[in-house]
C-alpha positions as CSV (number, residue, x, y, z in Angstrom):
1,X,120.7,134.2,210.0
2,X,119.5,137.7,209.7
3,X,120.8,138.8,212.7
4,X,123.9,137.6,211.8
5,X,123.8,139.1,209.0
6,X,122.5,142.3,210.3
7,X,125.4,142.5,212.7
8,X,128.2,141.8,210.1
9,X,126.5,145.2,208.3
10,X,126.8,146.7,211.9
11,X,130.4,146.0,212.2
12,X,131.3,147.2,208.7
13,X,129.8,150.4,208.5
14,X,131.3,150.8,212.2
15,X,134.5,150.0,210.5
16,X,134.0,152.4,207.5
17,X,133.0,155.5,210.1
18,X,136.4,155.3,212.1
19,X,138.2,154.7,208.9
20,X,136.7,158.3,207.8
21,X,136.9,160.1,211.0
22,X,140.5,159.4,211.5
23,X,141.5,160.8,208.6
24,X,138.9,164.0,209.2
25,X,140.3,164.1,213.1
26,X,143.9,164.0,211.5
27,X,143.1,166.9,209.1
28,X,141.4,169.0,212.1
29,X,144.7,168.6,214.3
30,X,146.9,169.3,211.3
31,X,144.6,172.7,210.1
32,X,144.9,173.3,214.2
33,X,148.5,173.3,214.1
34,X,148.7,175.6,211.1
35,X,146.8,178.4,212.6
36,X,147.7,178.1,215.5
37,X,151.8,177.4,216.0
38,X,153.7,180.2,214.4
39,X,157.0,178.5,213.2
40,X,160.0,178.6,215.1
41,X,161.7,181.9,214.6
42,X,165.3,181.0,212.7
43,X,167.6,184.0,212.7
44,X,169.1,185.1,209.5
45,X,171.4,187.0,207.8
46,X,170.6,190.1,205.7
47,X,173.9,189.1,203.4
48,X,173.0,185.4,202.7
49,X,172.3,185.4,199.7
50,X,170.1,182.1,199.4
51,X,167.2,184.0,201.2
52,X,167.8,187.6,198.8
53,X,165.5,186.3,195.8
54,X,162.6,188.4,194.7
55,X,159.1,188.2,196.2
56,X,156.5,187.3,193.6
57,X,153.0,187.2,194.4
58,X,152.0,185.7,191.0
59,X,152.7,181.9,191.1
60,X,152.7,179.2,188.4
61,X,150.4,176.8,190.2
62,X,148.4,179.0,192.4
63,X,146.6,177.3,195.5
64,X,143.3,176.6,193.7
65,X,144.9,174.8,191.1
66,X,146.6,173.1,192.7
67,X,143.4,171.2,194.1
68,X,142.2,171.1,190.7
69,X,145.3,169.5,189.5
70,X,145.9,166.9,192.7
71,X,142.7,166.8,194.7
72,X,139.5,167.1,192.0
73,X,140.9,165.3,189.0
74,X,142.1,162.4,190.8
75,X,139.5,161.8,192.6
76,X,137.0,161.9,189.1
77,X,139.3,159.5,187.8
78,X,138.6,156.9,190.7
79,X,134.8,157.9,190.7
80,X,134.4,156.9,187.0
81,X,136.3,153.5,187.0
82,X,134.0,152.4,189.8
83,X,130.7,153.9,188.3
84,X,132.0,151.6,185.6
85,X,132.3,148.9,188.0
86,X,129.2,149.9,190.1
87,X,130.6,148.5,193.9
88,X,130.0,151.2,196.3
89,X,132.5,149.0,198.9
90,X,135.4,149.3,196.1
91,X,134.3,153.1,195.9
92,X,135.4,153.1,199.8
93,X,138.3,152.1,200.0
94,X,139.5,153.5,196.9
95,X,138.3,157.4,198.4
96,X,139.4,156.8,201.9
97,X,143.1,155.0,200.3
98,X,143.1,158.6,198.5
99,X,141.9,160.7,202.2
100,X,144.1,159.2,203.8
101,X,147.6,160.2,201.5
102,X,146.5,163.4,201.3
103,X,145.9,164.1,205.4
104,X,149.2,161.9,206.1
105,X,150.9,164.0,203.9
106,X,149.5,167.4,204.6
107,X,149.7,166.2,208.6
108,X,153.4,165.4,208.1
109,X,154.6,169.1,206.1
110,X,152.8,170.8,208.4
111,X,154.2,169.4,211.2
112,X,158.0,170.2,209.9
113,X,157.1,173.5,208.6
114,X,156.3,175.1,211.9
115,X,158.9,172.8,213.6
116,X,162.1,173.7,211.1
117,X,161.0,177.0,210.3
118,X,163.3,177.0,207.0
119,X,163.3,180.5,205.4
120,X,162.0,181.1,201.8
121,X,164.2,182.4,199.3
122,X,162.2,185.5,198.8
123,X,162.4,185.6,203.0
124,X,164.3,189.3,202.5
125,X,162.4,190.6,200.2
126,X,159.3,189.7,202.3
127,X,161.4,190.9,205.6
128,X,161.8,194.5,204.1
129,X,164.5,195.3,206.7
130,X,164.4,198.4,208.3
131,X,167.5,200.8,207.6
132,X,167.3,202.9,210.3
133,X,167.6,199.7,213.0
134,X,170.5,198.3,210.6
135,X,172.0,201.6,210.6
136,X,171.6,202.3,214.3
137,X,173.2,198.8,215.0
138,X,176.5,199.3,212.5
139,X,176.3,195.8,211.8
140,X,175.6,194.5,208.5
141,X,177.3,190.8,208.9
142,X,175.3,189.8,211.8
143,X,172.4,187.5,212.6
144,X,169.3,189.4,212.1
145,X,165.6,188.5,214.4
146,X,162.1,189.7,213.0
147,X,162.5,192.5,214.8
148,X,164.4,194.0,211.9
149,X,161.6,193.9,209.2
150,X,159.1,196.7,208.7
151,X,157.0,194.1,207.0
152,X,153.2,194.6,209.2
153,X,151.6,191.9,207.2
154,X,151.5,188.8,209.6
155,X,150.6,186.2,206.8
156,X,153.1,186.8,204.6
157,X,155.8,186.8,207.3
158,X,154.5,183.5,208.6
159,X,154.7,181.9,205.4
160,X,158.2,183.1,204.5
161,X,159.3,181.2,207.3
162,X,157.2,177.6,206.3
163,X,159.9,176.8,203.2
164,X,160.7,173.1,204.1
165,X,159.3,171.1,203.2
166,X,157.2,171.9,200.4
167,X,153.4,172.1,200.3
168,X,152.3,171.8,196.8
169,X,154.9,168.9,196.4
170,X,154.3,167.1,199.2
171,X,150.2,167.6,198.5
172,X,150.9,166.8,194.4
173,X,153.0,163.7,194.9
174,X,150.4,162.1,197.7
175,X,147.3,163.2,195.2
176,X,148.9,162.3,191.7
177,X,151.2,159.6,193.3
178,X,148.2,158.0,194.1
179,X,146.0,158.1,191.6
180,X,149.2,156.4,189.7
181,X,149.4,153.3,191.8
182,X,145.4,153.3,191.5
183,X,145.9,153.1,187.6
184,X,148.7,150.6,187.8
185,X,146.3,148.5,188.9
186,X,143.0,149.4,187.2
187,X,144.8,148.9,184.5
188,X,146.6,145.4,185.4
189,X,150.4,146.6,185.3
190,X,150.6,145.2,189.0
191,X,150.4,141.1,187.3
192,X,150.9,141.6,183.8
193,X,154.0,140.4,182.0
194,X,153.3,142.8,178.9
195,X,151.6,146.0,178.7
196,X,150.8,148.8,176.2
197,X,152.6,152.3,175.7
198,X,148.9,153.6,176.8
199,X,149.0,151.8,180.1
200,X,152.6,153.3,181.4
201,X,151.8,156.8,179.9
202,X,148.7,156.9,182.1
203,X,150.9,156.2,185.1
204,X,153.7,158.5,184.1
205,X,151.5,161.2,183.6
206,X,150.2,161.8,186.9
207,X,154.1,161.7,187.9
208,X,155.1,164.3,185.5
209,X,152.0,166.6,186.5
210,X,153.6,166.3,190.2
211,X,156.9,167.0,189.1
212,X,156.1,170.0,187.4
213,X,154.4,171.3,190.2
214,X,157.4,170.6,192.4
215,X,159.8,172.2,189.8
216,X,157.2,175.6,189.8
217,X,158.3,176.1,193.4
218,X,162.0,176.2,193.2
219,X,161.3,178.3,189.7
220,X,158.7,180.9,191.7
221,X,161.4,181.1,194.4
222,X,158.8,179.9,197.2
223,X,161.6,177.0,197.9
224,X,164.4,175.5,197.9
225,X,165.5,172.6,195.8
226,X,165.7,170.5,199.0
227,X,162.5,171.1,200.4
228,X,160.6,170.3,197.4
229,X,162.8,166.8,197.3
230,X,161.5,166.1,200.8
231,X,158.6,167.3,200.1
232,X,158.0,165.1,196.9
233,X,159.6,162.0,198.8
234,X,156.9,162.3,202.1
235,X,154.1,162.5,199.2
236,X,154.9,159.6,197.8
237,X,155.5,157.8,201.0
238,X,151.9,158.6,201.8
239,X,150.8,157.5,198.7
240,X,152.4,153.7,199.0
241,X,151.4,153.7,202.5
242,X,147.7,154.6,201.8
243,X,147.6,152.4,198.8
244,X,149.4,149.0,200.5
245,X,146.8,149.5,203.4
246,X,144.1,149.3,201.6
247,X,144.8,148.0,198.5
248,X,146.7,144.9,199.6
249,X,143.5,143.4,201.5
250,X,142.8,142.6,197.7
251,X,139.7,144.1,197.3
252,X,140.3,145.5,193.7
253,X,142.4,142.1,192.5
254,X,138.9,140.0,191.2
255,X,137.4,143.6,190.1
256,X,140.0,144.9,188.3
257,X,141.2,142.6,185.8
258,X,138.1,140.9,185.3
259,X,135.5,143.6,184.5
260,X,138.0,146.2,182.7
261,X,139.1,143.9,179.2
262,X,142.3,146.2,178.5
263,X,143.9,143.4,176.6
264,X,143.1,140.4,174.8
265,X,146.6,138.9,174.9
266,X,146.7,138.6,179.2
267,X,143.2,136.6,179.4
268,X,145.0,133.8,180.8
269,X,147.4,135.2,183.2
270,X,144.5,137.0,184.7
271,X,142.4,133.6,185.1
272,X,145.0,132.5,186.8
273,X,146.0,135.4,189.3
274,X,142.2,135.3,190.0
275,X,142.0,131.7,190.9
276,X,145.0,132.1,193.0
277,X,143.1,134.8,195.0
278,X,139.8,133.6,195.2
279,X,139.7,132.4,198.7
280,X,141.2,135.7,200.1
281,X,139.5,137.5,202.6
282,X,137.7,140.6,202.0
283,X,136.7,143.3,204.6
């Protein structure tokens, strides 16, 4: 019996070290891909005006908040419900559910941005064409290569050429998209009939966070209204996909309803739903 038992604590912890190093081996490819594909080389024209906005180097949601806003806080939120709860398997799968929208959607942008190559619309004012090569040319409405910038900095040349899809709205939406199906459920939305104000602000709040930080980017000219659509639409993708995986085995449904008392009025439905659940499987 202990052997048995033994090997079923094998085969689960087995199962909880691929579950993290594929998302880790995902990141690593994707960070890989970054650094080391420059994105395809679009040619432009120096009279479009969709690329002729103003390069800013001050933006509204700057990098490091934006990990405060959809990588830190989320992942405090699902750290104290389950210290509440005190189930380190729960913990798991609600961490790795969150890992793995993140890297999906971060793997996925990535991959398009050095693909497409879309150009900023602040690509011109980053270019800094050269005068003397558009004056020794004579030809203004023409399609333009790198070769006419006098821009030297590498980095910011690279990056005026990553506009679609968006980053920070793809990285938002799968980060706060998340954390709002997790609260759907923590807080019982996903079975019951009625529910307070309090329990749809908390998941419309994590929405509207994301939405803002999506609307910065068009507003900072760092995108386009299209590629911060896309962008919002793969991060919420990621998010259902990373919460049906590992939600859906029902390894929150008995932990949930039952330990959090939200609201005295659905103590019967939840009796119920749990009865009608108690001889699923969990992993």
């Amino acid at each position: 019996m202990l052997k048995k038992y033994q090997k079923l604590i094998n085969s689960t912890l087995a199962l909880y070290l691929a579950d993290w190093l594929s998302c880790i081996v995902l990141l690593i490819v994707s960070g890989i891909w970054e650094l080391v594909i420059y994105p395809f080389e679009r040619p432009f024209s120096l009279t479009d005006t969709s690329i002729q906005y103003t390069f800013q180097t001050n933006e509204t949601v700057p990098m490091w908040l934006l990990w405060v806003l959809a990588i830190i806080i989320p992942v405090l939120i699902i750290l104290l419900f389950y210290f509440k709860l005190k189930k380190f398997g729960i913990i798991h799968w609600a961490v790795i559910g969150f890992l793995l929208s993140c890297s999906l959607s971060f793997a996925v942008t990535h991959f398009l941005k050095n693909l497409i190559g879309r150009l900023r619309p602040d690509f011109i004012s980053r270019c800094q064409p050269d005068q003397v090569i558009i004056q020794e040319t004579g030809k203004l409405y023409t399609l333009y290569t790198g070769s006419v910038c006098s821009q030297t900095n590498i980095s910011i040349m690279k990056d005026g050429r990553q506009s679609f899809p968006s980053g920070h709205t793809s990285i938002a939406f799968s980060g706060l998209g998340y954390l709002a199906y997790f609260l759907g459920h923590m807080l019982g939305l996903s079975h019951k009939r009625r529910a307070s104000l309090f329990q749809y602000y908390a998941i419309l709040i994590p929405l509207c966070v994301a939405t803002f930080i999506g609307i910065s980017r068009i507003r900072d000219y760092r995108h386009h209204w299209q590629d911060v659509l896309v962008g919002g639409i793969i991060g919420m993708l990621s998010a259902y996909f990373s919460y049906k995986k590992y939600f859906k085995k029902r390894l929150l449904i008995d932990a949930a309803p039952n330990q959090l008392n939200y609201s005295s009025n659905s103590d019967n439905s939840r009796e119920v739903f749990t009865n009608s659940n108690s001889n699923a499987n969990i992993v």
